[in-house]
C-alpha positions in Angstrom: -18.0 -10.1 -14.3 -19.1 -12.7 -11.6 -15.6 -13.5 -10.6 -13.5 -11.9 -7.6 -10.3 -13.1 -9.9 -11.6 -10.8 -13.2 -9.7 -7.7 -12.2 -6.4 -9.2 -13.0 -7.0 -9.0 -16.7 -6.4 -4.7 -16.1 -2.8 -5.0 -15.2 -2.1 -8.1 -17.9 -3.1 -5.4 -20.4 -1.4 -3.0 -18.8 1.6 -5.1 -18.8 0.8 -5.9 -22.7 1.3 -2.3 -23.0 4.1 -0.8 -21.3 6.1 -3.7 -22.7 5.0 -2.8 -26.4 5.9 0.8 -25.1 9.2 -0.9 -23.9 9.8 -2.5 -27.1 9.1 0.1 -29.6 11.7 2.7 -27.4 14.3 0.1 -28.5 16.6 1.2 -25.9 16.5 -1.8 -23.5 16.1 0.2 -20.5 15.9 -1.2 -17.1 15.3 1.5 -15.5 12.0 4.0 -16.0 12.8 7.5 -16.9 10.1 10.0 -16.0 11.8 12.6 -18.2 14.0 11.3 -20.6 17.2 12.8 -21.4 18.3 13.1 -25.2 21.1 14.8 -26.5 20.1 16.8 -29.9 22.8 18.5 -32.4 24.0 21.8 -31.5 25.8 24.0 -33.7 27.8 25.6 -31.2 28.0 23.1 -28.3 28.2 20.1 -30.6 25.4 18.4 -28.7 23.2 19.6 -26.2 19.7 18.3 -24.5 16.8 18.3 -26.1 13.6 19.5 -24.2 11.4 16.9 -25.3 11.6 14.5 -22.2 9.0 11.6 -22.4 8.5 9.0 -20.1 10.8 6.1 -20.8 9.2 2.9 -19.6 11.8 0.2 -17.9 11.7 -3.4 -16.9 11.6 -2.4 -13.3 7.9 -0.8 -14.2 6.7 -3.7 -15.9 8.3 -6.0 -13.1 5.5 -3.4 -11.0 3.0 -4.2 -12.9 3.6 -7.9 -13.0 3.2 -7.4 -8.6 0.5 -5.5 -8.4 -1.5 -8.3 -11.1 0.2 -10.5 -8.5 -1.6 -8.9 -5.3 -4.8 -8.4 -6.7 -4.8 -12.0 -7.4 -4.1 -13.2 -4.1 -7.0 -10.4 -3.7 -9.1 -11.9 -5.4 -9.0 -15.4 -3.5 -9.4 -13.6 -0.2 -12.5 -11.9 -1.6 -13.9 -15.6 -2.8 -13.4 -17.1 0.6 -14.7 -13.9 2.6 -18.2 -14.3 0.2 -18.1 -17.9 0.7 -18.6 -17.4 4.6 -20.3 -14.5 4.5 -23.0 -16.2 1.6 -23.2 -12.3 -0.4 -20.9 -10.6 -3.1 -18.9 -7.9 -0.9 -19.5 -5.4 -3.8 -17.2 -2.5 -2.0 -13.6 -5.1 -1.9 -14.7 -5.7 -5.5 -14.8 -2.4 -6.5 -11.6 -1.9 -4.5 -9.9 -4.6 -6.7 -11.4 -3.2 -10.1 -9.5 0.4 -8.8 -6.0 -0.9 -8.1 -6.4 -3.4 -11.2 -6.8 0.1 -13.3 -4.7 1.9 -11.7 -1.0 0.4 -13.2 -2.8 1.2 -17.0 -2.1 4.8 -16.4 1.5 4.2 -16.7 1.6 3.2 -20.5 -1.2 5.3 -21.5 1.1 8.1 -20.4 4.1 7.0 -22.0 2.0 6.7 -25.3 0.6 10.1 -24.6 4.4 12.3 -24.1 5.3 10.0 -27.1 8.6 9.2 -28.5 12.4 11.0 -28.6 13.4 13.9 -30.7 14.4 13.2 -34.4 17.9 12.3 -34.4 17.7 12.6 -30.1 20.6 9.8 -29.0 20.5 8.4 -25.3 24.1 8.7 -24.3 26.6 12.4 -25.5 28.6 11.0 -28.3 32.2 10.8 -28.4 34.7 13.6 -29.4 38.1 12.0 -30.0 40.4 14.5 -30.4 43.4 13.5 -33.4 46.4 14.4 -34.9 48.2 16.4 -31.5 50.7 14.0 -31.2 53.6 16.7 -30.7 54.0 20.2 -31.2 52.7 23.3 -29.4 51.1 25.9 -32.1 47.2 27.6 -32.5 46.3 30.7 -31.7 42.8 32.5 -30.5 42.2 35.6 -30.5 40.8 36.3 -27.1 43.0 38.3 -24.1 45.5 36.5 -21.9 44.6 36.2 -18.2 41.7 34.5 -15.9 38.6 32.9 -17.9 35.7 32.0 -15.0 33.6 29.0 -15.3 29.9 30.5 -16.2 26.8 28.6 -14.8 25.0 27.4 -18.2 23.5 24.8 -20.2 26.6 24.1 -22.1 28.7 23.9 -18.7 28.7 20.0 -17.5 30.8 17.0 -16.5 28.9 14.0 -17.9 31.0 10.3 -17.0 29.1 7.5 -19.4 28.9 4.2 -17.4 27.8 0.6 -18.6 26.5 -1.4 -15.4 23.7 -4.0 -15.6 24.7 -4.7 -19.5 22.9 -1.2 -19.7 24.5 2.2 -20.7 23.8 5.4 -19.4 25.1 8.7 -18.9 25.8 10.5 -15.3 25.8 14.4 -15.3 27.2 16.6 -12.9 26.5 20.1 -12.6 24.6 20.5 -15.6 23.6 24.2 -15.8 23.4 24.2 -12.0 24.6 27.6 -10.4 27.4 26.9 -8.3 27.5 22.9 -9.7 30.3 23.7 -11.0 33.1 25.6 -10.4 37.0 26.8 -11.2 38.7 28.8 -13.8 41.7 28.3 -16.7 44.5 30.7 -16.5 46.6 31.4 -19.5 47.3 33.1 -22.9 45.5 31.9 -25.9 48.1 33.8 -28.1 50.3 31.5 -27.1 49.8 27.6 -25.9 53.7 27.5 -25.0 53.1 29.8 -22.1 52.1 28.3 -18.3 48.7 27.5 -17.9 46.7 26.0 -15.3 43.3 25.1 -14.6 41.4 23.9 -11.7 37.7 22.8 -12.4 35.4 21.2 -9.2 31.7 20.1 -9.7 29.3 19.2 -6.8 29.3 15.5 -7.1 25.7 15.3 -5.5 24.8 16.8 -8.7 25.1 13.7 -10.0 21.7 12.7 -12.6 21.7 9.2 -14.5 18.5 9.5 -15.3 16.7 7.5 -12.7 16.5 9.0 -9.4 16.6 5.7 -7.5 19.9 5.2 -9.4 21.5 8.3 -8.8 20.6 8.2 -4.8 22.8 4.9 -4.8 25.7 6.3 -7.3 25.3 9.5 -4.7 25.4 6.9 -1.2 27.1 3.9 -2.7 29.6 4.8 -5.1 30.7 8.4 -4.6 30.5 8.9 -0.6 29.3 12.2 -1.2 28.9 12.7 2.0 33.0 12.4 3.2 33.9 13.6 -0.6 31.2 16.3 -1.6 33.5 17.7 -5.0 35.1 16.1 -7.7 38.1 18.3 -8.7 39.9 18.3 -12.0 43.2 20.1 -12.6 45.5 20.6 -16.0 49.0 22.0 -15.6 50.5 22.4 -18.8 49.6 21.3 -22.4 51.5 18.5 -23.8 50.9 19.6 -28.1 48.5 21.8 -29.3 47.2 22.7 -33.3 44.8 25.0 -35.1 41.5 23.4 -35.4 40.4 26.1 -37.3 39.3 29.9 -37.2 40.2 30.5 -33.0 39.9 27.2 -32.3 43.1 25.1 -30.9 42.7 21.4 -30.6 45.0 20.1 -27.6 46.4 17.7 -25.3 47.2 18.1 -21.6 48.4 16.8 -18.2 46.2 16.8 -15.4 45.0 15.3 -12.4 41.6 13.7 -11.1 40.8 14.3 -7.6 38.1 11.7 -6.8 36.4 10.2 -3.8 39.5 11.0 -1.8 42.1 9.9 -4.1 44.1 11.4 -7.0 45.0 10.5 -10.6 47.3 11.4 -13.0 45.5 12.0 -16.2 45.8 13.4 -20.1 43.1 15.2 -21.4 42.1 15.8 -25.2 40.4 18.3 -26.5 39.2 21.8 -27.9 39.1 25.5 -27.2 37.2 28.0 -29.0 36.2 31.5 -29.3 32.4 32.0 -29.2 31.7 35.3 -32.3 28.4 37.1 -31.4 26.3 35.1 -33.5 27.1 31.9 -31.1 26.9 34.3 -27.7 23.3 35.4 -29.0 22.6 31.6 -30.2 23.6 30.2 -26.4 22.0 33.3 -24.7 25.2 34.1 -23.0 25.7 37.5 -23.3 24.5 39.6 -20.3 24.7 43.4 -20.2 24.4 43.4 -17.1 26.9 40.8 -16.3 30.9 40.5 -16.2 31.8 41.7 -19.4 34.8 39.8 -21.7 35.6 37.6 -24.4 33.8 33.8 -23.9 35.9 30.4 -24.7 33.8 26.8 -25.2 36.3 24.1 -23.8 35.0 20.4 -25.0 37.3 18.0 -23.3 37.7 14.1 -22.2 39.8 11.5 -20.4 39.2 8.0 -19.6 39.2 6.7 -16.0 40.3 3.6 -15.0 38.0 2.1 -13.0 40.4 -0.4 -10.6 43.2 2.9 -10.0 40.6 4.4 -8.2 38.6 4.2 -5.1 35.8 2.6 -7.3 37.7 -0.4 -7.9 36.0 -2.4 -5.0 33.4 -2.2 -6.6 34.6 -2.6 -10.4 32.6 -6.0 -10.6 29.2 -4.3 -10.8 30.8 -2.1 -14.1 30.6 -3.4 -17.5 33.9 -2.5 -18.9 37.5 -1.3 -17.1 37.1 2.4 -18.4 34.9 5.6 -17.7 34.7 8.0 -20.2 34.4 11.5 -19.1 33.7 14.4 -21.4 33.5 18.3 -19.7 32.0 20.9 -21.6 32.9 23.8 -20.1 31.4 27.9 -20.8 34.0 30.3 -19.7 34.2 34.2 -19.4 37.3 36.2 -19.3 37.3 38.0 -15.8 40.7 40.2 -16.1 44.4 39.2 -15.9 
């Protein structure tokens, strides 16, 4: 093509593309997701993530493309004016501007290429409400009394689902991380009447929404991980408890938030069940040559309310007044 201004029409149809791509993922995304995070059914762990992780186009990469169409452009008329003093086509800036007009269609044409989500894949961990505890202490499992350790595992994570931007997404911390997160539950699943306590504290630079860009500022900006580097979340004693089941208790319980230097009172819902072989074999937990002991799965969650805590300077760039956590926690008993 004759014209120093033809190149642009490589980025329009890159742009054409990724916003079909954009369209088709139906998730309204602003931001671009290199590897995608989907949560798939699990029979054990209710939900866990999928390993299919395509590339999940934003806005913010067509608002990319949309520059770079920009700058070749302006390219474009600097090349006309340079030939029109210099009287010759300068073939090697044309070429130049044909590369970087090509270069933004590698960006759909990869999407296309790692394709869609899993069947039934969903963007954000679905809710757990935990009913019907209202008063009461009663359940038992059949496991020992004594000290259950946090183990370092896929099904181990503190995920905190945030709406910002008129966009929802989920942050998780610790997610199978060694040493992410941390702490232990102390008490007798016999009998829910008994003390317990619990201390659980993630690494809250383990933070991952998705988007690196975005977790760098939740890491920077919101969470001052550098003056508060852990996240800490205690229970001392269950409120009502009920059998959900074969050794599986369903419960409610006092507690207390420890974030970005403050603390909050909070009540925490959820489950507690004994893992049979079938599931330790399923999750891959066992390990001869590991502690030995009987393994619980804790599902738990509690809202936090975003202007009670040190977050509420900056509650105007949050959707709603709420952040729902949900821990999922994989724990070994270590002795009494």
């Amino acid at each position: 093509m004759g014209s120093p201004f033809a190149p642009v029409v490589l980025p329009i149809a890159a742009l054409t593309a990724a916003l079909v791509r954009w369209w088709i993922q139906g998730s309204g995304n602003v931001y671009t997701a290199v590897a995608k995070r989907f949560y798939i059914p699990d029979p054990d762990l209710g939900w866990q993530i999928s390993t299919r992780h395509p590339i999940w186009l934003g806005l913010d990469a067509c608002a990319a493309i949309v520059a770079i169409g920009a700058a070749i452009a302006v390219a474009g008329w600097i090349i006309r004016r340079r030939e029109a003093r210099l009287g010759r086509r300068t073939t090697a800036l044309r070429g130049a501007a044909w590369l970087a007009g090509a270069l933004p269609l590698a960006l759909p044409v990869l999407a296309f290429a790692r394709g869609g989500g899993p069947p039934g894949g969903l963007d954000t961990l679905p809710a757990a409400t935990i009913q019907g505890i209202e008063s009461g202490i009663v359940g038992i499992i059949d496991a020992p009394a004594g000290r259950y350790q946090v183990v370092a595992h896929t099904g181990t994570s503190i995920t905190a689902r945030l709406s910002a931007g008129h966009e929802t997404f989920d942050a998780r911390f610790g997610a199978g991380i060694r040493g992410g997160i941390q702490g232990s539950w102390q008490g007798d699943p016999h009998d829910f009447t008994r003390p317990v306590t619990a201390e659980v504290s993630v690494d809250a630079t383990s933070v991952d929404t998705g988007n690196e860009l975005r977790s760098t500022h939740a890491r920077e900006e919101y969470l001052l991980t550098k003056q508060f580097p852990r996240i800490t979340v205690t229970l001392d004693r269950v409120i009502a408890a009920s059998q959900d089941g074969p050794n599986a208790i369903r419960f409610r319980a006092h507690g207390t938030l420890g974030l970005i230097g403050g603390t909050h009172s909070i009540e925490v819902t959820g489950t507690m069940k004994k893992v049979d072989p079938a599931a330790l074999a399923r999750l891959q937990i066992a390990d001869p040559g590991g502690p030995g002991g009987d393994v619980l799965l804790v599902k738990a969650e509690f809202p936090v309310v975003i202007k009670q805590t040190a977050l509420a300077k900056d509650a105007g760039d949050f959707d709603g007044e709420q952040i729902p956590i949900q821990v999922s926690l994989v724990m070994r008993h270590t002795g009494g």
